[in-house]
C-alpha positions in Angstrom: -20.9 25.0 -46.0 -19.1 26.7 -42.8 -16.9 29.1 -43.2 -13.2 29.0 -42.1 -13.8 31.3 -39.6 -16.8 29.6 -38.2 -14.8 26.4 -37.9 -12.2 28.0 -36.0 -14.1 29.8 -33.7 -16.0 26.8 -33.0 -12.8 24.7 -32.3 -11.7 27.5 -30.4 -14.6 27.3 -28.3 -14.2 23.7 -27.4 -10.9 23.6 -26.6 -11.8 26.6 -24.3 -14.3 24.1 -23.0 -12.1 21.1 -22.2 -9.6 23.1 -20.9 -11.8 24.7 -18.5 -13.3 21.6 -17.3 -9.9 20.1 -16.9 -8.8 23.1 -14.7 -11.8 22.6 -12.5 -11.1 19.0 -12.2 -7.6 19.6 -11.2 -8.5 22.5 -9.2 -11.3 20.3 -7.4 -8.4 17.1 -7.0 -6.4 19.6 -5.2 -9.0 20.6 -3.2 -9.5 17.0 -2.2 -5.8 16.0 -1.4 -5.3 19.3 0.8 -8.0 18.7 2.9 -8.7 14.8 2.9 -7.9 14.9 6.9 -11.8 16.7 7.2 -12.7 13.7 4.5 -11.4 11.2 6.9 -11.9 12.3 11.1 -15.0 14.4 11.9 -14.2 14.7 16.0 -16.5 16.3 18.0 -15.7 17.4 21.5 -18.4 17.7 23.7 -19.7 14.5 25.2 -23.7 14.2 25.2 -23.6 11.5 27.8 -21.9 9.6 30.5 -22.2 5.7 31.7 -23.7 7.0 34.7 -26.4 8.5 33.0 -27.0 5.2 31.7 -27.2 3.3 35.0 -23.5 2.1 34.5 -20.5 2.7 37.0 -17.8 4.1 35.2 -14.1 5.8 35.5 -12.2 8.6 33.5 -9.2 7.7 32.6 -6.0 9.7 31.2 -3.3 8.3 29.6 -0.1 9.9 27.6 1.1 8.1 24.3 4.8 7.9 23.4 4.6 11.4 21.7 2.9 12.7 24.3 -0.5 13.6 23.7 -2.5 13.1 26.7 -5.7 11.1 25.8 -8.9 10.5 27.6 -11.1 7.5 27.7 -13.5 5.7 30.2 -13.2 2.5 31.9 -16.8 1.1 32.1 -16.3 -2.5 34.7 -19.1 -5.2 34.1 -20.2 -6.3 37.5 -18.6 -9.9 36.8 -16.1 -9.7 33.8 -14.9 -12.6 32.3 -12.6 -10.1 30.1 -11.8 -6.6 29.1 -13.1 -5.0 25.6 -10.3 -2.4 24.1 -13.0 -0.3 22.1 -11.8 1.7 19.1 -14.9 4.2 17.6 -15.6 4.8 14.0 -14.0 8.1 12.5 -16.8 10.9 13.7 -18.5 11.4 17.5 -16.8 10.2 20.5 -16.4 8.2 23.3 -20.4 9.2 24.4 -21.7 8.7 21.6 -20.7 4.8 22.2 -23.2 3.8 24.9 -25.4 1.5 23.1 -22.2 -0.6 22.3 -21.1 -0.3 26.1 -23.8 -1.4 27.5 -24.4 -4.6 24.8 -20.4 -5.7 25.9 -20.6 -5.1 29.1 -24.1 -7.2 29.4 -21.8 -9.9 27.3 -19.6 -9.9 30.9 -16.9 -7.8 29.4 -15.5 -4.7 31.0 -14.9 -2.2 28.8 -12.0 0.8 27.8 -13.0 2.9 25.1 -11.2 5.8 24.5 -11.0 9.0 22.2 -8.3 9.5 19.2 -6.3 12.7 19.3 -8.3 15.3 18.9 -11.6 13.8 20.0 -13.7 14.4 23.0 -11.4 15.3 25.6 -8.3 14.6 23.8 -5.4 16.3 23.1 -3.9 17.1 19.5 -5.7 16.4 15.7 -6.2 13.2 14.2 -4.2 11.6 11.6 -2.9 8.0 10.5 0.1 7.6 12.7 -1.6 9.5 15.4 -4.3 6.9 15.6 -2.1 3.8 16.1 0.2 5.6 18.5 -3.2 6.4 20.5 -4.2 2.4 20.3 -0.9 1.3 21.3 -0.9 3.7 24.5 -4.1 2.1 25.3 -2.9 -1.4 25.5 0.3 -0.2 27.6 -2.3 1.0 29.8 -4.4 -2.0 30.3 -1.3 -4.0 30.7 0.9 -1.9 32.5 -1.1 0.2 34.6 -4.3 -1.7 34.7 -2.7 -4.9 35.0 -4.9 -6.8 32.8 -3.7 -10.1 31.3 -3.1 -9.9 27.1 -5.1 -13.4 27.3 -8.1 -11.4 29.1 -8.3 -8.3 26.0 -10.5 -8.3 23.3 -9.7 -6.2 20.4 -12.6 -4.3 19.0 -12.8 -2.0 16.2 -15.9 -0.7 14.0 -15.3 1.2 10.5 -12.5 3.1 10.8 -11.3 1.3 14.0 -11.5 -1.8 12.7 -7.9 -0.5 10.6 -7.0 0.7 13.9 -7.7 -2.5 15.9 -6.4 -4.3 13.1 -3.1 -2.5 13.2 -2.3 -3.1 16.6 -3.6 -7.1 16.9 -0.7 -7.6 14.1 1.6 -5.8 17.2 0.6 -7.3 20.3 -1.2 -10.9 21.3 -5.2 -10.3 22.4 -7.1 -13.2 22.9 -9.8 -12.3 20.5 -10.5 -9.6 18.2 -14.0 -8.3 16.8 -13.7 -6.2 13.7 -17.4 -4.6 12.8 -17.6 -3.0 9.7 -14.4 -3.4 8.0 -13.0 -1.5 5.0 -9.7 -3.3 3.1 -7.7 -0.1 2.8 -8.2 3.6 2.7 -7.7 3.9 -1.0 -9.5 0.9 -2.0 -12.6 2.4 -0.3 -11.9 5.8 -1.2 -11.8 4.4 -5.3 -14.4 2.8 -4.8 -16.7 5.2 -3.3 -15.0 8.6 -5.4 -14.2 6.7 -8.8 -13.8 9.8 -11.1 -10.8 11.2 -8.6 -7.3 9.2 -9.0 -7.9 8.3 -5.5 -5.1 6.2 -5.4 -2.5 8.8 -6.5 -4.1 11.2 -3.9 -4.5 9.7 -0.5 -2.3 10.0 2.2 -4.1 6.7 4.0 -3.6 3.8 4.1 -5.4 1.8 7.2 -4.6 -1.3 5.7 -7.3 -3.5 7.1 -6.2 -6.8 5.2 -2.9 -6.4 5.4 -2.7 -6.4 8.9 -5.2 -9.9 9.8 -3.2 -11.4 7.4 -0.2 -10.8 10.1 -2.3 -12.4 13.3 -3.3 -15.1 14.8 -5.9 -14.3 17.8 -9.5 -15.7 16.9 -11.1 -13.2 14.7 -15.1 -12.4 14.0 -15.8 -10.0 10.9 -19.9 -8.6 11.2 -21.2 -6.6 8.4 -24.6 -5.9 7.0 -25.1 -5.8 3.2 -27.1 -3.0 3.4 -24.2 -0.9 4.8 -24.1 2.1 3.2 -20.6 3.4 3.6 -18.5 0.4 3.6 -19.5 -1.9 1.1 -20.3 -5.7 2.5 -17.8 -7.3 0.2 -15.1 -5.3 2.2 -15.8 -7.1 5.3 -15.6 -10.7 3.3 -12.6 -10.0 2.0 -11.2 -8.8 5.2 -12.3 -12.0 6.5 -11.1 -14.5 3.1 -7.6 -12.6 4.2 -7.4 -13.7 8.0 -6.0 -16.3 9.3 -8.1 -19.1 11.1 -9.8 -19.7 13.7 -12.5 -16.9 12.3 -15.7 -16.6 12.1 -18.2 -14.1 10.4 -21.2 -12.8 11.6 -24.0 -11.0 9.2 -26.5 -8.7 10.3 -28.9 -6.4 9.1 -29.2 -2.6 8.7 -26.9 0.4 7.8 -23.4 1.0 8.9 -24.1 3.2 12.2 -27.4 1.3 13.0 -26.6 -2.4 11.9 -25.8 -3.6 15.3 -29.0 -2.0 16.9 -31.5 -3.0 14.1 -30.2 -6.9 14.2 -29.5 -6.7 18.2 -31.0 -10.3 18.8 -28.6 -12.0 16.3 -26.0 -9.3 16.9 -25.6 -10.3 20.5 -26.5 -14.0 20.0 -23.5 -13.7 17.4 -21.3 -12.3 19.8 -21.9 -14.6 22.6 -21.2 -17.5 20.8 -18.2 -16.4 19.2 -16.9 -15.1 23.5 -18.2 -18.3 24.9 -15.7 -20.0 22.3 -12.7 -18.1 23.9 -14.1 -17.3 27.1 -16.0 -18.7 30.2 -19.2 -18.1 29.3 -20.7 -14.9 30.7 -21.5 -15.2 34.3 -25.6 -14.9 35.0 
């Protein structure tokens, strides 16, 4: 038989118990929402690389947005474009880190602009959600405006985290085409999803709603994912696509989410051409 005491003492304990574990938990949720920005960009700033080192002619260029941040990117011609590539990165790295994807587009007879968020590579400020669609929108202006490049001529591209980005400004402005590699639906359906024992939902800040926004064009759109990415799961990138409009198409390839693109590079390229040849003179020889 246990004692009164006992019992008490023992209830006493577990209560201590559960009410230390739910401090953690709330101390460790707190954690999470005060410093989500590091969850989200990982910017580095030195570049490893250049196009040139690469055997490709290339220009730096500097731009200002509207809040004035002065951002960096490079513009990479191909010898005889048939179009110009707007090139929005994943969220860690930067522009250097990009070359394999250069050189694959630009062999595809498309120039192309890539350029550095705020706070990446050579780029002024820190990165966050508004930040990153003001720095997209700046980059069109400056293809149009100072570049003079056609809207009809610019194809959209985005992988992971750009793809929101891309995304975001193809629901603002009129490409011809847009490529979105990697796709997520939202921030805070992949963050549930990939953190389900944190009230993700009640604690982002992000958004980067992916299907909301290629619900809101029209340009031809090709979705590629690989089901053995391991960040963004592959049903992300089929509902992204089940939301867009037509004319789509959607391309799968093999490998993980940073190394898809080189591990299926045949079909990745083959898949590409065909979609550009649909939109585009085919790629000069």
């Amino acid at each position: 038989m246990m004692v009164p005491g006992r019992r008490s003492a023992m209830s006493g304990s577990i209560l201590f118990t559960v009410v230390a574990a739910m401090a953690i938990y709330a101390a460790f949720a707190g954690l999470m929402y005060v410093t989500q920005s590091r969850q989200v960009y990982f910017p580095t700033r030195a570049h490893v690389t250049t196009p040139a080192l690469h055997g490709m002619a290339y220009e730096d260029v500097e731009f200002v947005t509207e809040d004035g941040m002065r951002l960096h990117g490079w513009f990479v011609p191909a010898p005889t474009a048939r179009g110009v590539l707007l090139f929005f990165h994943g969220n860690a790295g930067n522009v250097s880190h990009r070359i394999d994807s250069i050189r694959i587009f630009r062999e595809l007879g498309l120039s192309v602009f890539i350029i550095d968020y705020r706070g990446y590579g050579r780029s002024e400020g820190s990165p966050d959600e508004a930040g990153t669609y003001r720095d997209a929108a700046a980059a069109w202006r400056w293809l149009r405006q100072e570049r003079g490049v056609p809207a009809e001529d610019i194809v959209v591209f985005g992988r992971s985290l750009g793809a929101a980005v891309a995304a975001w400004l193809a629901a603002r402005e009129r490409p011809r085409a847009v490529i979105l590699e990697s796709p997520f639906t939202s921030a805070p359906d992949l963050g549930a999803e990939l953190m389900p024992w944190l009230p993700v939902r009640q604690l982002i800040r992000f958004e980067y709603d992916t299907r909301s926004a290629v619900r809101s064009f029209d340009a031809p759109l090709l979705v590629i994912h690989s089901r053995r990415d391991e960040i963004v799961p592959f049903h992300h990138g089929r509902a992204v696509f089940d939301a867009a409009r037509e004319p789509k198409s959607f391309l799968e390839i093999r490998g993980g989410h940073n190394d898809g693109f080189l591990i299926s590079r045949p079909q990745y390229e083959r898949g590409l051409a065909e979609f550009l040849d649909a939109w585009f003179q085919p790629a000069p020889d």
